[in-house]
C-alpha positions in Angstrom: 204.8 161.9 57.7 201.1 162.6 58.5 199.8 159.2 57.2 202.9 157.2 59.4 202.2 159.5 62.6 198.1 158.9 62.4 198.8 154.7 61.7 201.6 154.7 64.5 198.5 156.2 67.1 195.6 154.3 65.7 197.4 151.0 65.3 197.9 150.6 68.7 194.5 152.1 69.9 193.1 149.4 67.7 194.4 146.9 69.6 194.3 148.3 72.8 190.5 148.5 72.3 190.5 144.5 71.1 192.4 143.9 74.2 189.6 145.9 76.4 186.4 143.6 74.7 188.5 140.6 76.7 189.2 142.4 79.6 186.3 144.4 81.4 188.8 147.0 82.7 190.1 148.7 79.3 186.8 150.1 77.6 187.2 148.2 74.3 184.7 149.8 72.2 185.8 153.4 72.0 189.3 152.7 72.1 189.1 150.3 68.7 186.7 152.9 67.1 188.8 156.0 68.1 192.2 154.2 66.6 190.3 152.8 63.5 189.0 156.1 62.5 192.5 157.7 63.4 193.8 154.6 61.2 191.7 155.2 57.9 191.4 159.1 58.0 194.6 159.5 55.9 192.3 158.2 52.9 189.8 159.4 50.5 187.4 156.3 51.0 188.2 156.0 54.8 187.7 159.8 55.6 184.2 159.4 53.8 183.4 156.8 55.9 184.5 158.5 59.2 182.7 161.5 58.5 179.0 159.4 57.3 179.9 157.7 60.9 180.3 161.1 62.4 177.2 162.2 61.1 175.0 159.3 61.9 176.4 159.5 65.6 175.4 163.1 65.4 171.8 161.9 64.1 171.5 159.2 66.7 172.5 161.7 69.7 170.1 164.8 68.5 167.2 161.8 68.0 168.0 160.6 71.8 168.0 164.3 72.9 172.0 164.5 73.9 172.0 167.3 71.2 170.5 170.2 69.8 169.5 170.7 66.7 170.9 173.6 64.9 168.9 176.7 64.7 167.8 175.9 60.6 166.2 172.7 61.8 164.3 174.1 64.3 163.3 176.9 62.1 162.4 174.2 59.4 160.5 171.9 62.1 158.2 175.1 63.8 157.7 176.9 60.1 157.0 173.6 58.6 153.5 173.6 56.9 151.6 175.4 59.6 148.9 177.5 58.3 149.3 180.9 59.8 145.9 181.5 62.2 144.1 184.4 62.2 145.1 187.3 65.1 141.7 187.6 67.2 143.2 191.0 68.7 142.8 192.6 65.2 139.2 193.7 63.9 138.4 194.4 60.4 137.2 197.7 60.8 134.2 198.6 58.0 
C-alpha cells in the first residue's frame, strides 16, 4: 500500500516537473527530483541512491556555507594537527 501510495505522488510530480523544464512558470527541476526520489524510495537500490544524493546535497550546501557543520567536524577541523603552543603566562619556577 506504501509502495502504490509513494508511485501514485511521485508519478505525477515527475511529470509535472518535465512539464515545468518547457514551461518557465512550473519550476521543473525540483518538482522531477522531488517525485523521482518519492518514486524509487520504496527500494533497496533506489533508497541508497536517494540518501548518497541526500548526502552530497548536504556536502555541497555545508562547502557553499548554507550549512553548518556538525559540532565533530568542527572539533576535528580546530584539533586537527595543531601543535599545542606554549602558555607565556606560566613561568617555570626553579
Amino acid at each position: 500500500m506504501k509502495r502504490a501510495g509513494l508511485a501514485l505522488l511521485g508519478i505525477p510530480l515527475m511529470v509535472i516537473g518535465l512539464i515545468g523544464w518547457v514551461m518557465p512558470i512550473i519550476p521543473g527541476a525540483p518538482l522531477f527530483f522531488f517525485g523521482l526520489a518519492l518514486t524509487i524510495s520504496w527500494h533497496p537500490k533506489g533508497r541508497a541512491l536517494v540518501e548518497r544524493w541526500q548526502q552530497g546535497l548536504k556536502d555541497l550546501a555545508t562547502r557553499w556555507g548554507l550549512r553548518r557543520k556538525s559540532p565533530q567536524q568542527l572539533q576535528a577541523e580546530l584539533f586537527r594537527n595543531e601543535p599545542s603552543a606554549p602558555n607565556p603566562n606560566l613561568r617555570d619556577n626553579p
